[in-house]
N, C-alpha and C positions, 0 to 999 in steps of 0.2 A: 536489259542490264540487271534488274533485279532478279531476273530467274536467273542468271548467273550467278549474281553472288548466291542468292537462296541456295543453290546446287553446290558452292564451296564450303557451305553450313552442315555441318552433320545432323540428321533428322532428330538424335535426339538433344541436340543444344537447340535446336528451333522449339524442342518438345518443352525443356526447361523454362525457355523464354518465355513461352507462350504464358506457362502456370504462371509464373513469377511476376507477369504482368497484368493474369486473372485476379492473383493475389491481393496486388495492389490494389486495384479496382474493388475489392470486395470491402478489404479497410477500407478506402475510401468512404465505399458507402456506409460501411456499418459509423464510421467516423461522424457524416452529415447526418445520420439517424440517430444516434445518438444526443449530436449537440442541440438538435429540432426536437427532442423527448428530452433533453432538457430544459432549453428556454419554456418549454407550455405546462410542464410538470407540475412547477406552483398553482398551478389554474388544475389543477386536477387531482393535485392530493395537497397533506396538508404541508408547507413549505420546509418549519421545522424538523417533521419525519423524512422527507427527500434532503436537505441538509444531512442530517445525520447518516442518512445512506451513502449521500458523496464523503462524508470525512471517512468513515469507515473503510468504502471502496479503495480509497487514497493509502488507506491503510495497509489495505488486503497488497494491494497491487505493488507498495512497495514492498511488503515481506515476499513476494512472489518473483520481485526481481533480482532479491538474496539466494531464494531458495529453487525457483523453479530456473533459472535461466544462470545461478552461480554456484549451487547444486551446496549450497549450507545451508542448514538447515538449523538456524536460532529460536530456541526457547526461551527470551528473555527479551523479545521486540518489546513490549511493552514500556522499557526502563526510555525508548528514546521517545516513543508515544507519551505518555506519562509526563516526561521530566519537562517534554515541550510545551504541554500543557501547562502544568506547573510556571512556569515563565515566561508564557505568555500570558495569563491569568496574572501574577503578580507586578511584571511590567506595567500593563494595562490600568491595576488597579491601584497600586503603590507608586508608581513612577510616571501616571496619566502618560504614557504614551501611548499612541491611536492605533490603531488595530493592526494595519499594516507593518507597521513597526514593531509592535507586543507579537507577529504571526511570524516576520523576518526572524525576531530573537531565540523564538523558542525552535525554530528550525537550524539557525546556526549552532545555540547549543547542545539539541538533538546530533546534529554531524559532527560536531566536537567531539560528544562521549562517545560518537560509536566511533572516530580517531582512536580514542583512547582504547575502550572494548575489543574494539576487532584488533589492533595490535597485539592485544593478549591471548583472544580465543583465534586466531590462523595460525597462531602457533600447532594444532592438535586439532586433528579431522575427525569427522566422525561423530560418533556418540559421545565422545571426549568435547568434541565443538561446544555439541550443544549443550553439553554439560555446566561446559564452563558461562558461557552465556545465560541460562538459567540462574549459576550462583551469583554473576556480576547483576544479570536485573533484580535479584533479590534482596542487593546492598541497598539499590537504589529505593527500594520502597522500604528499608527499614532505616534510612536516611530518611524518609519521605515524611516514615512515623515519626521517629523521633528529632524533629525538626521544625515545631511547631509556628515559631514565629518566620519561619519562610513561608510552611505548605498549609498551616492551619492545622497542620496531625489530622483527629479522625473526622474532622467539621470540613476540611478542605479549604481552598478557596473558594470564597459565594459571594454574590451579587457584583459579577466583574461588571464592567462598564461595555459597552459596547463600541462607542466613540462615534466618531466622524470620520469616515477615510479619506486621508489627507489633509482633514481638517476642513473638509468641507461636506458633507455627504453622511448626510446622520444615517447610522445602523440600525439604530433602535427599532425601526421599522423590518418586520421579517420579510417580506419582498427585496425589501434595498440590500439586506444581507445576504439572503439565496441569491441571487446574479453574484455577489462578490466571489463565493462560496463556489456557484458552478466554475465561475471562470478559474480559481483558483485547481477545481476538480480537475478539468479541461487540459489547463496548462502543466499538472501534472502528469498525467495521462498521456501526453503528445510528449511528455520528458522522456518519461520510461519506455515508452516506443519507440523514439529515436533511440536512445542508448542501445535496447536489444538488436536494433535491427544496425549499429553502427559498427565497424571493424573493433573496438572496443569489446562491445556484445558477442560479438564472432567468438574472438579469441575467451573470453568468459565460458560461452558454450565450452567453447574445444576442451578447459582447464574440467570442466565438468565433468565432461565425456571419458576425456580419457588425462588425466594430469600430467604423469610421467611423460608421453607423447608429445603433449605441448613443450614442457619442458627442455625435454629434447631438442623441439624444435628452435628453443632461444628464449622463451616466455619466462618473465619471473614471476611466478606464476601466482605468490604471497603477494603481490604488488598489486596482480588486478584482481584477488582475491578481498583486501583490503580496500581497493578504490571501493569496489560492489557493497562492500559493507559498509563504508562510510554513506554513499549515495543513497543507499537501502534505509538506515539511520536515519538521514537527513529529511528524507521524505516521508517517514512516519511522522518524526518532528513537525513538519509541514502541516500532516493531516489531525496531528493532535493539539498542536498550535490553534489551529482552525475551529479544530473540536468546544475549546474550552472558549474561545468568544465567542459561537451560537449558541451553549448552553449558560453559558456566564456563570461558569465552572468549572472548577480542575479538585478533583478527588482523589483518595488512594484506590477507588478503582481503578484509575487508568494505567497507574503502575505494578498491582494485585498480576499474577501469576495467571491468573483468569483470562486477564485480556490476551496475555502472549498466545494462550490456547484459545480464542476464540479467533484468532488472524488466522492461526495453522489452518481450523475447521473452516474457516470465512475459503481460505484459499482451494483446498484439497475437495470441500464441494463446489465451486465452481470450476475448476480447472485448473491443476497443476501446470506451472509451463507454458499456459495459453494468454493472451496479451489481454484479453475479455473476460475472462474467468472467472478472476477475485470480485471484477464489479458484480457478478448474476450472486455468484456466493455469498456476498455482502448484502444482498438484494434480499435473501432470501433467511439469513442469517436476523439480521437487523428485524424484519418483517414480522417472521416469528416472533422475537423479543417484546415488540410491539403491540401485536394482536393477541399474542395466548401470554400477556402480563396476568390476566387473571389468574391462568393456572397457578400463580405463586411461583414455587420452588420446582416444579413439576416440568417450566419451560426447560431447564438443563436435561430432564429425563426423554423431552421432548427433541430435543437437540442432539442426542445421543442417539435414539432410535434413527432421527432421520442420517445423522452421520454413518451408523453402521448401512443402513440401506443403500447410500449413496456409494459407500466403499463396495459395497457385494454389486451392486450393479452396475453403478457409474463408476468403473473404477480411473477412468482420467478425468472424473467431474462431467459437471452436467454442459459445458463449453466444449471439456473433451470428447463426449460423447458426438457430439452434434459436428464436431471438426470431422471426426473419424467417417461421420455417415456423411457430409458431402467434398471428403478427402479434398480439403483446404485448412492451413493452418489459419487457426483462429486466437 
């Protein structure tokens, strides 16, 4: 009975199935390896520097699911990183609420603005997009500046508290915080994976690929343009939320033009498009930062060489590269 049906299957929908179910099994695995090289990572480096790799990561992975999977392309991500910080920093420290609740707020308000933001910049494709995005995160941090008794101006907010999560579960300890931190990594990560791979995602791709087609098709296509961009917002918010109670601060770094351009480079070297990518780039982005801090001023010159390298040889990133050689999406 089964070679019957098999025999009313065309060879290549059996061919399809086959990959599509290698696929899974690969995420999978890469999935359980991952979360196993997270839990023991604290035991192996230092907690704080792997923290700030998963906020980052979080980072990268949501601009990547604006740009690589919704095919916009924002030079002004920072304004929803930043402002969640900011709000969650100030919740925490002016309104004692506890971490969870200071990381909820600054996510909501994160997906708020980019309500607001992406309303304005889907209006205009293109180099027009990201144009205007660039001028609106520009407001946001010269609001940031001149707004001292919310953001602190150039001193920032410092020494936020860390709290108890839920009121039971003191942070202070950077173990008790890394587990809160991975799970929060985790559970974004498993977000953004569902959304791409849901008919939602589908239809997103298609709007990419080709717009007028979908179009065509029935899609309004400013509608899941907008969803992407809100979702995209909300989950920078999430990762800079996060950011500013392991550091027990929020700065105008986070809102600075800088960071928009380190998410782009975070993402485009680890893999454009790819579901893994932004985390290796982040990986690697972060890393740098961290170990050639002595070079001073010299790490951006550093960052630049290896960016242009990356572009000449990796050019779908160093995830993309590694998909291409065992032709699976990664």
């Amino acid at each position: 009975m089964a070679d019957a049906l098999s025999a009313d299957v065309p060879a290549g929908g059996l061919a399809v199935a086959e990959t599509t179910k290698g696929t899974e099994r690969l995420h999978r695995a890469i999935f359980i390896g991952l979360a196993v090289l997270v839990a023991v990572a604290p035991f192996l480096a230092y907690p704080v520097f792997v923290m700030k790799v998963m906020c980052f990561a979080l980072f990268a992975l949501a601009f990547n699911l604006l740009l690589g999977y919704g095919g916009l392309l924002s030079f002004g991500h920072a304004a929803y990183f930043g402002m969640a910080s900011y709000v969650s920093a100030y919740t925490a420290k002016n309104w004692g609420l506890t971490p969870e609740l200071a990381i909820l707020s600054g996510t909501l308000i994160a997906g708020m603005l980019g309500a607001v933001f992406g309303s304005l910049a889907i209006r205009r494709q293109g180099i027009y997009f990201a144009m205007i995005t660039l001028a609106l995160a520009q407001m946001v941090f010269f609001f940031s500046l001149q707004t001292p008794r919310f953001t602190g101006g150039e001193d920032g907010i410092q020494s936020v508290p860390r709290g108890k999560l839920f009121g039971l579960i003191s942070l202070a300890d950077d173990r008790a915080l890394y587990y809160v931190v991975a799970v929060i990594f985790m559970a974004g990560l498993l977000l953004i994976y569902r959304i791409i791979h849901s008919p939602f995602g589908q239809v997103c791709k298609a709007i990419r690929d080709n717009e007028p087609r979908a179009i065509s098709l029935g899609y309004r296509a400013n509608r899941y343009k907008l969803a992407v961009f809100v979702l995209s917002a909300a989950l920078a918010g999430l990762a800079g939320a996060t950011k500013a109670i392991v550091f027990q601060l929020a700065s105008l770094t986070d809102v600075h033009w800088s960071m928009s351009g380190e998410v782009v480079l975070m993402t485009l070297v680890g893999g454009l498009g790819t579901v893994f990518g932004p985390i290796v780039g982040a990986l690697v982005i972060v890393s740098m930062q961290n170990y050639l801090a002595s070079l001073g001023a010299w790490v951006t010159v550093v960052q630049g060489v290896i960016f242009v390298i990356c572009v000449m040889l990796f050019r779908e990133g160093i995830v993309g590269v590694i998909s291409r050689a065992i032709k699976r999406p990664l």
